[in-house]
TITOR-462142 format. One record per residue: residue number from 1; residue in one letter; y, x, z of N, C-alpha, C in turn; chain. Coordinates in nm, 4 decimals, padded with zeros to 6 digits, always signed. Atoms other than C-alpha are relative to their C-alpha. Example, Ala and Ser with C-alpha at 12.3 -4.5 7.8 and 13.67 -1.06 7.14 Angstrom:
2
TIKE  num  residu       n.v       n.u       n.w      ca.v      ca.u      ca.w       c.v       c.u       c.w  chaine
TIKE    1       a  -00.1190  +00.0890  +00.0000  -00.4500  +01.2300  +00.7800  +00.1200  +00.0900  +00.0000       A
TIKE    2       s  -00.1190  -00.0820  -00.0060  -00.1060  +01.3670  +00.7140  +00.1090  -00.0770  +00.0730       A
***
This chain:
67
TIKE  num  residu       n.v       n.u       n.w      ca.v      ca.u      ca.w       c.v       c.u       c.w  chaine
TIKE    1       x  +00.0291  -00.1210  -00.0734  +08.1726  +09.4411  +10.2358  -00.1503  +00.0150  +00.0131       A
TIKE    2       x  +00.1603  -00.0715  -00.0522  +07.8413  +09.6257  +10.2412  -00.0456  -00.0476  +00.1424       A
TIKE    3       x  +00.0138  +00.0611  -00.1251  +07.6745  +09.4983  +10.5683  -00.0513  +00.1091  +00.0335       A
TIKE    4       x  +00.0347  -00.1110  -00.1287  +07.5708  +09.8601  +10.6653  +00.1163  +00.1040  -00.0205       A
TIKE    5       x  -00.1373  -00.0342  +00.0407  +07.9293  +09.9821  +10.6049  +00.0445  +00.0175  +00.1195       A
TIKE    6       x  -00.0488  -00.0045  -00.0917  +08.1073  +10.1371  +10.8734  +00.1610  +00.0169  +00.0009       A
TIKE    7       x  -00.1169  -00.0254  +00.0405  +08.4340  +10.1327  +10.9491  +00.0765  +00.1743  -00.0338       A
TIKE    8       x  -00.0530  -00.0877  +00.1037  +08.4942  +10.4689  +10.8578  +00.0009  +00.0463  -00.1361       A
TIKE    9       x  +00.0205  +00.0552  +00.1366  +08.3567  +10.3961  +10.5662  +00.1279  -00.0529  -00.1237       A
TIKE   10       x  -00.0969  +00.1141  +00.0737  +08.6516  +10.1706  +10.4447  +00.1151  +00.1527  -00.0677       A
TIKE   11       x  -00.1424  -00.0576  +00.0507  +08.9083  +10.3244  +10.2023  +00.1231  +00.0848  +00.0421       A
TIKE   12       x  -00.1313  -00.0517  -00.0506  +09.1753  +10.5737  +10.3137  +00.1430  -00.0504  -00.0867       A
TIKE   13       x  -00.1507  +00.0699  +00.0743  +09.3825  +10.3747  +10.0407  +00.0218  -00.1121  +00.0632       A
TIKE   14       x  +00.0237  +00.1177  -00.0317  +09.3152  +10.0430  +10.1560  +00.1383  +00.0094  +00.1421       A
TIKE   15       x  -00.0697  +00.0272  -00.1048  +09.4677  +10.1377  +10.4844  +00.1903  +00.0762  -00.0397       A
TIKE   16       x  -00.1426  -00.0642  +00.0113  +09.7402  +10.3725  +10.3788  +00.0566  -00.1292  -00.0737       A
TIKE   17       x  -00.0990  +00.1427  +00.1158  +09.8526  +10.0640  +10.0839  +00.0718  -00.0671  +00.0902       A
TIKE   18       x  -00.0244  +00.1127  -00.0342  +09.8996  +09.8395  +10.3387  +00.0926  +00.0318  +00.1192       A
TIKE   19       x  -00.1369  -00.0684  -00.1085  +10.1093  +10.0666  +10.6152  +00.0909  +00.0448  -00.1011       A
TIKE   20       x  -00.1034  -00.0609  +00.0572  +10.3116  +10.1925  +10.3681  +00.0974  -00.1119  -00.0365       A
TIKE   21       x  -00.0725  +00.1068  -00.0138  +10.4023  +09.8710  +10.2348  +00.0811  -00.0980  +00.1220       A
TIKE   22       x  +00.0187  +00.0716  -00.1102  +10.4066  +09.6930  +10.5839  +00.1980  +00.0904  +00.0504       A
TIKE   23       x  -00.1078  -00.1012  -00.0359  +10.6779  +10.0001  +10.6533  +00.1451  -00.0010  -00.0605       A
TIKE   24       x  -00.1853  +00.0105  +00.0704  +10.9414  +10.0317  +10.3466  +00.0102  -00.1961  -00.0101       A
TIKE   25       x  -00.0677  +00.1205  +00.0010  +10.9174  +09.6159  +10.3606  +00.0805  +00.0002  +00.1505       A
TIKE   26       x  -00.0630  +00.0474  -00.1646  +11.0193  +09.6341  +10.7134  +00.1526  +00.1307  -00.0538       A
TIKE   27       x  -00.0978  -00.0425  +00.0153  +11.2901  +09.8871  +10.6034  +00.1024  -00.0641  -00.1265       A
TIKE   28       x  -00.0849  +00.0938  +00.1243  +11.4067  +09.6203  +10.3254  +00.0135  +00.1231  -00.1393       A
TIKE   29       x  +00.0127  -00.1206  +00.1205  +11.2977  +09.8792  +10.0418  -00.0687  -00.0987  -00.1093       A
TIKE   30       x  +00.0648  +00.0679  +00.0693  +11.0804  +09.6406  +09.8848  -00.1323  +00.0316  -00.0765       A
TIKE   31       x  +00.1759  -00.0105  +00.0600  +10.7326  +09.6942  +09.6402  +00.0382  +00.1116  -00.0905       A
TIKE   32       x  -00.0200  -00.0986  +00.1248  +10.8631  +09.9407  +09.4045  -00.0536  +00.1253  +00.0232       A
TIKE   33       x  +00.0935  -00.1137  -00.0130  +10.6832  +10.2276  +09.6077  -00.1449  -00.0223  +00.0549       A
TIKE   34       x  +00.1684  +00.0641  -00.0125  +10.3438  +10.0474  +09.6636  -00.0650  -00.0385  -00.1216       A
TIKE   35       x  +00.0777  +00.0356  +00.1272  +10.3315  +09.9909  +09.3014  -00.1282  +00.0385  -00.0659       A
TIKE   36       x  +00.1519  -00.0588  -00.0083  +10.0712  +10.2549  +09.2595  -00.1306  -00.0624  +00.0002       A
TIKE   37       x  +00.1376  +00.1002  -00.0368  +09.8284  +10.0667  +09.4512  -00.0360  -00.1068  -00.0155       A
TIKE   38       x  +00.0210  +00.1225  +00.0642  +09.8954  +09.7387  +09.3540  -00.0537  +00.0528  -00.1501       A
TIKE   39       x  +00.0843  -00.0208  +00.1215  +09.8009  +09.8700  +08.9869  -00.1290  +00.0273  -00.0160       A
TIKE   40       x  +00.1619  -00.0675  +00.0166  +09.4783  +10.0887  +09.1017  -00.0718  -00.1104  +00.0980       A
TIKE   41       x  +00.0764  +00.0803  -00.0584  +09.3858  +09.7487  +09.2678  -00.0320  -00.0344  +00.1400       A
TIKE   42       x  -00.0436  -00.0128  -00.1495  +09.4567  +09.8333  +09.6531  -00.0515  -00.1048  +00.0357       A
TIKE   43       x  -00.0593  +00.0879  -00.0938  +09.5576  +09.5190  +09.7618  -00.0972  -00.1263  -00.0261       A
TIKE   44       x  +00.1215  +00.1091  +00.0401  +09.2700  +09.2836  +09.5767  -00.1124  +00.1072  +00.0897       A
TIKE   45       x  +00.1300  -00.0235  -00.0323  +09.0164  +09.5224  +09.7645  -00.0475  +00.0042  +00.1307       A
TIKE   46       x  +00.0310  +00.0452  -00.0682  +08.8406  +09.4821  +10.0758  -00.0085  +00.1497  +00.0696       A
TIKE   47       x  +00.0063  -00.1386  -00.0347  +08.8249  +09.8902  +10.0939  -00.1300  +00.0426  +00.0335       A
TIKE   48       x  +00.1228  -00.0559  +00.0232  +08.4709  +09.9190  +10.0565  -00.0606  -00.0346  -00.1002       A
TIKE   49       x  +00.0303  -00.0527  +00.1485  +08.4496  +09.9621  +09.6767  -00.0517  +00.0991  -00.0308       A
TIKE   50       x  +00.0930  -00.1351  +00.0529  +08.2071  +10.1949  +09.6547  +00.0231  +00.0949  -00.1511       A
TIKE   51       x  +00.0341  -00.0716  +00.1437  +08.2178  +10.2557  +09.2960  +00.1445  +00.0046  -00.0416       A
TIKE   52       x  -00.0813  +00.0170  +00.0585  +08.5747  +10.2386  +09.2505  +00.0510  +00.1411  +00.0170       A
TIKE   53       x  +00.0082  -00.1105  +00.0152  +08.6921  +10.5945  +09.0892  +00.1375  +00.0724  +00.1391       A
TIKE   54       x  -00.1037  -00.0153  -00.0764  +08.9991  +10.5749  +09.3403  -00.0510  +00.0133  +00.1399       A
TIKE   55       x  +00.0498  +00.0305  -00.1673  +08.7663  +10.5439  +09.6901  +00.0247  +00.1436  +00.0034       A
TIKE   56       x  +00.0015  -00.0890  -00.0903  +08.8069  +10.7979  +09.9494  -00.0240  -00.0637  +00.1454       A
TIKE   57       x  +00.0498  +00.0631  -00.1466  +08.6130  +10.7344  +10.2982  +00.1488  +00.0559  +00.0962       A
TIKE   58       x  -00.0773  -00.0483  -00.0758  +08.8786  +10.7711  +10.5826  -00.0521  +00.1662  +00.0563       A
TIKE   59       x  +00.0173  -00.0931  -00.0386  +08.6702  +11.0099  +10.7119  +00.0089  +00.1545  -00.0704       A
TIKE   60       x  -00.0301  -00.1432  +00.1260  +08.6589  +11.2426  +10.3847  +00.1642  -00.0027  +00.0059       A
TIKE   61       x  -00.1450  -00.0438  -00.0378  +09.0853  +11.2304  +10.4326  +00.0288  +00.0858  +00.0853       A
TIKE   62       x  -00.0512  -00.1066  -00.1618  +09.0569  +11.4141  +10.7507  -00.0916  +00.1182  -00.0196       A
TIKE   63       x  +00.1148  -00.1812  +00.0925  +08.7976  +11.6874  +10.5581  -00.1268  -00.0563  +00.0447       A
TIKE   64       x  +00.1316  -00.0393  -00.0397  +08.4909  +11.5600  +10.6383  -00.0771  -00.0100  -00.1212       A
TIKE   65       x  +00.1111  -00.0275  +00.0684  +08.1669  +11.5670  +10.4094  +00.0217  -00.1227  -00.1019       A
TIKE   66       x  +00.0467  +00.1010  +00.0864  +08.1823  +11.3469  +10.0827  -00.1300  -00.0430  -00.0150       A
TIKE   67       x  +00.1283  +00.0457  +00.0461  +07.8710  +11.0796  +10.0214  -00.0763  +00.0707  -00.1210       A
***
């Protein structure tokens, strides 16, 4: 993680990957709809991948101003 990185900063995937999964496992659904993100690397990332073509700041999810 960037050390002037804020947390809104971090990934709107990062967090969605990991509720979504967290969710259909708790409904005994299993990985087959988190696959997505396990492929585009989700779950190896720390959610402040700057350069990765998949980032979106939380805050740009809710409309605010892209970097």
């Amino acid at each position: 993680m960037k050390s002037d990185a804020n947390l809104e900063d971090r990934c709107f995937y990062y967090t969605q990957s990991r509720t979504q999964r967290a969710n259909e496992l708790g409904r005994g659904q299993g990985l087959k709809g988190t696959e997505g993100y396990k492929n585009q690397g989700c779950f190896k990332c720390s959610g402040y991948n700057f350069k990765c073509q998949m980032y979106l700041s939380d805050k740009e999810s809710e409309g605010g101003e892209r970097k």
